[in-house]
Each structure stands twice: as C-alpha cells, then as structure tokens.
C-alpha positions in Angstrom: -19.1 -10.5 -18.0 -18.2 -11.5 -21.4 -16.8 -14.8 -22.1 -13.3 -15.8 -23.4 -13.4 -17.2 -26.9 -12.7 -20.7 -27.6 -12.0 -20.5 -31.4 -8.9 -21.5 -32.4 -6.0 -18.7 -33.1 -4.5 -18.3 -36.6 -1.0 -18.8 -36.8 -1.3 -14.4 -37.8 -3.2 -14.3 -34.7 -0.6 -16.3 -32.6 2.2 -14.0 -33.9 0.2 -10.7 -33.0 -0.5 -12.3 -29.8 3.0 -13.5 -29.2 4.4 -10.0 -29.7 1.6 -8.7 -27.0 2.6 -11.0 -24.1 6.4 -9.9 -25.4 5.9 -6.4 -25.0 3.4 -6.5 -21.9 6.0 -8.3 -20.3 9.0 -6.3 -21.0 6.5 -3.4 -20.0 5.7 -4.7 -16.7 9.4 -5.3 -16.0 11.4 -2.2 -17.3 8.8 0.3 -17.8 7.2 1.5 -21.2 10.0 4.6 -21.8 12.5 1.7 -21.3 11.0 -0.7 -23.6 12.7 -0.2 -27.4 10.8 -1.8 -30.9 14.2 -3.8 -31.0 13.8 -5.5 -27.3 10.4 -6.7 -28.2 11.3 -7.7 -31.5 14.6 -9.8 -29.5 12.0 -10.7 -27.2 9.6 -12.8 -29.8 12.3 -13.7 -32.1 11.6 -11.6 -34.8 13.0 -8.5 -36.7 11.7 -5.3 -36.4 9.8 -5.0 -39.3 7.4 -7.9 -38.2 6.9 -5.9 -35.3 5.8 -2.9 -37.1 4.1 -4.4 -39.6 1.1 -5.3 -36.5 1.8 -2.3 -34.6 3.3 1.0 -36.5 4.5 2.9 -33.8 5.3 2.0 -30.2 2.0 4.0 -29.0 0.3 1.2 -30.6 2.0 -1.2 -28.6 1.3 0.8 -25.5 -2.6 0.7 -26.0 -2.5 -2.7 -27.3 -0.6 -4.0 -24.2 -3.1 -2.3 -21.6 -5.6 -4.0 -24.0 -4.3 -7.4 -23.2 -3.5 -6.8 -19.7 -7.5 -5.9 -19.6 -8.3 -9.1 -20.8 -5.9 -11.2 -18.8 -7.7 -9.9 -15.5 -11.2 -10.1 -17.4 -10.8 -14.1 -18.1 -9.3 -14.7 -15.0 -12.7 -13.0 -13.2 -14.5 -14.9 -15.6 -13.3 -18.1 -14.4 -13.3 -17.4 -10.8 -16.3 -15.7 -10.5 -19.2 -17.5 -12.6 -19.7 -20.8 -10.8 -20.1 -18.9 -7.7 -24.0 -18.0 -7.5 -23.5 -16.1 -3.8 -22.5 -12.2 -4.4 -20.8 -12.4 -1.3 -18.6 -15.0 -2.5 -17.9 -13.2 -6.1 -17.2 -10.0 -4.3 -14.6 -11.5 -2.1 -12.6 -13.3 -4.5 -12.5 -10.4 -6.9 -10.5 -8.5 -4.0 -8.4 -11.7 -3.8 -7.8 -11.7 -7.8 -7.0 -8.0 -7.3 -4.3 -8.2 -5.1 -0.8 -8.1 -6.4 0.5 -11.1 -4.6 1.9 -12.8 -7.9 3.7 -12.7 -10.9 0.4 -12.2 -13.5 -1.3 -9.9 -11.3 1.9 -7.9 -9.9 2.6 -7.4 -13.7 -1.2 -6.1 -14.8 -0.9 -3.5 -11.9 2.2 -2.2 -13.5 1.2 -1.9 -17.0 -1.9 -0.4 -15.1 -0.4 2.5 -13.3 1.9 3.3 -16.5 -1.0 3.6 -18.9 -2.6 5.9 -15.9 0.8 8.0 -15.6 1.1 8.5 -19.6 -2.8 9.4 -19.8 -2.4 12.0 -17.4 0.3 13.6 -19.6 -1.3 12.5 -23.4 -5.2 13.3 -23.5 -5.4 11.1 -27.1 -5.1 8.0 -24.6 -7.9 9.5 -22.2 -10.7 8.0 -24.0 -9.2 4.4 -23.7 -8.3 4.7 -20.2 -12.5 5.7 -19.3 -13.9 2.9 -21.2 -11.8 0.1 -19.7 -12.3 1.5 -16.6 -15.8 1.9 -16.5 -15.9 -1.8 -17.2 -14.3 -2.7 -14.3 -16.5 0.4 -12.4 -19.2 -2.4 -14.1 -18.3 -5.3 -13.1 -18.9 -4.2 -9.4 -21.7 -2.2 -10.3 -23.4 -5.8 -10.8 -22.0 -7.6 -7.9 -23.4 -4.9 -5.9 -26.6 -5.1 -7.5 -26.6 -9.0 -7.6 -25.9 -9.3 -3.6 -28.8 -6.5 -2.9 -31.1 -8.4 -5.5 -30.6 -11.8 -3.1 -30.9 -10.0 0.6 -27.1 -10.3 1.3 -25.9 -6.4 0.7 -26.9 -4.0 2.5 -29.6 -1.6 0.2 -27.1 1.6 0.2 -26.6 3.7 -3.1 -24.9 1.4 -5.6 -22.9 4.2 -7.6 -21.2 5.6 -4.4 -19.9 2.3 -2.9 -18.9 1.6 -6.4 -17.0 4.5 -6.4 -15.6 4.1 -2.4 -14.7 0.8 -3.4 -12.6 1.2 -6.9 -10.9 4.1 -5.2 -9.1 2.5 -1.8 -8.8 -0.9 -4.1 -6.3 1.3 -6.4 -5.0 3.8 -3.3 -3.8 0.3 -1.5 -2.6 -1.4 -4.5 -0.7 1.7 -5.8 1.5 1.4 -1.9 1.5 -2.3 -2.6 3.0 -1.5 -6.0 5.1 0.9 -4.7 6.7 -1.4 -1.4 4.9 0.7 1.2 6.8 -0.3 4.3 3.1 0.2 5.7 0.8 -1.7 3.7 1.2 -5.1 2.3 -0.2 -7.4 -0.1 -1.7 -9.3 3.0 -3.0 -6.2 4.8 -4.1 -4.4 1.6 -6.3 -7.5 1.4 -7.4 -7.4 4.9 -8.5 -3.7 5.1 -10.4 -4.5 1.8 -12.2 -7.4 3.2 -13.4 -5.7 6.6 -14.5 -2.8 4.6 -16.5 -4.1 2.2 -18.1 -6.4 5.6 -18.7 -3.4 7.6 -20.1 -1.3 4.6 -22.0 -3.9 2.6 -22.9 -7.3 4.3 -26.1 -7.1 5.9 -24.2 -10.2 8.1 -20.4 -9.0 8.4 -19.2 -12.0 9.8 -19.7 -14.0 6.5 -17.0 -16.5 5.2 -16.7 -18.1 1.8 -17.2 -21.6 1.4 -13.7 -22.4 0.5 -12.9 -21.0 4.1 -15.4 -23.1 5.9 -15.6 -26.0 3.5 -19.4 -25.8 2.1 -20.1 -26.1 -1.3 -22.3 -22.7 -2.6 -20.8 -23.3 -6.3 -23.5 -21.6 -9.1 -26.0 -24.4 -9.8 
C-alpha cells in the first residue's frame, strides 16, 4: 500500500489540485456529460483558459478525476488499515470504507461507475480502467494472503475469492448506488461481512476489536 506524500504542494500544484476536487465534485453530482469546462472553471473561481491550460480537453479531466477519486479511497485505506496488524480486522474495515454510507465515499462510487460506463463505450480509456482496478484486485490479493500467512483465512485459492469478492462488493454497491428498494447501505454491508466469515475465516464468529473493545492495533 503506497503511502500518501507529505511534501508540501506548490501553489501550481494547489491550483491543479483545486480544479480536480472541482470537477470530481461536479462529476459525482451531475454526471460527466453534464459537467461543462465553464462549470468547473465557475466552480474554482477561474476562467476557462486556466482550466485548459492543466487539462486540454474535458477527457483529460475525466481520467484525471477517476485518478483522484483513486487516491481519495487509496489514503483513506491507508490510514485505516496500517495500524491494524490482524487481516481479519483490515479485511473488515475495507468493506466498511467501501460502503457508500457518506458523502466522500457515495461520491467515489459515482465517478466510479461513470468512468466504467464511458470505458465500455471508448476503448482508449480501457487501459486506465485495468490498471486501477487491478490495484484494488491487489490490495485484497494481500489481505488474503496476509490473513492465510497468520492462520486466520482459511487456505482456499487466493485469485478466485479475490475475484468472488471484488465482484458482489461492486454488484451490491451498484443497487446501493442505484436506491435498490432491496438492498441497502446497511444490508449491503451485512451480506458482505457474513460472506467473507463463511468463505474465509477459519473462526466465522470473529469480531474486530473496536466491536468488543480490545486493542489488536499493529505494534
């Protein structure tokens, strides 16, 4: 997991930056075919022009937006997940960080799904959509490995539960997304948990410490 960097931002930096949260934003909200060079540019406080002067056409934006949205999720993983040492407890709050239960995350699942719609119709945006998948294919690759390394997963075939796993996480978020009147942010999180116990735990009726109270923080 790579760690965020703590270098301070030029002010060109800050701009760029600015204009990225501006246009994720309006993104997540409207949807990208909604979203003009003008709105973002009303959005930051700038003209136009700045606006293309980082980012030449709107495409740019696009990619550039799931980029960020990418490493939104990525640093909030980062946080969450590295002072816990049990792979129990990492894989259980990464279905908790996945959930679109606020704002933020409600907001990465939509830039999400309309980066996957527009990839579907524009191969050129094909390759970008596989590699930042296959990082988050990754990162679960090595919690699986992690909890089978320390006698806590069951010793099944890593790529298929990987692949299981990634696939009902995005067929339940998609109805979450979508307002299923059948599965909810709460539910989605509960048929997550019990499968991943009933697949993966060699003791299924294991609780994280900040549901019981003890202290298994990364030493």
């Amino acid at each position: 997991m790579s760690v965020p960097s703590t270098s301070k931002p030029t002010r060109e930096e800050q701009r760029r930056h600015a204009i990225l949260r501006a246009t994720w934003r309006l993104i997540s909200e409207r949807g990208y075919h909604n979203v003009r060079v003008s709105d973002i540019a009303h959005e930051v406080g700038t003209s136009t022009g700045t606006v293309h002067y980082y980012f030449p056409g709107k495409d740019d934006v696009l990619d550039q937006a799931l980029t960020i949205s990418f490493e939104q999720a990525f640093a909030r993983q980062h946080d969450a997940l590295l002072p816990l040492d049990d792979a129990r407890d990492r894989l259980i709050r990464l279905i908790e960080l996945q959930v679109p239960d606020s704002p933020e995350v409600h907001g990465e699942w939509s830039v999400w799904l309309q980066f996957w719609n527009e990839s579907v119709l524009r191969p050129e945006l094909r390759d970008r959509n596989h590699e930042t998948y296959e990082q988050w294919r990754d990162l679960v690759r090595r919690i699986t490995l992690r909890g089978q390394r320390q006698g806590v997963f069951k010793q099944i075939n890593t790529e298929e539960f990987v692949a299981h796993f990634t696939a009902l996480l995005d067929r339940l978020a998609i109805q979450v997304m979508a307002d299923s009147p059948v599965v909810s942010a709460a539910s989605m999180r509960a048929l997550l948990l019990a499968w991943v116990r009933r697949e993966l735990f060699v003791s299924p009726g294991y609780e994280p410490p900040w549901r019981t109270g003890r202290n298994r923080r990364r030493r």
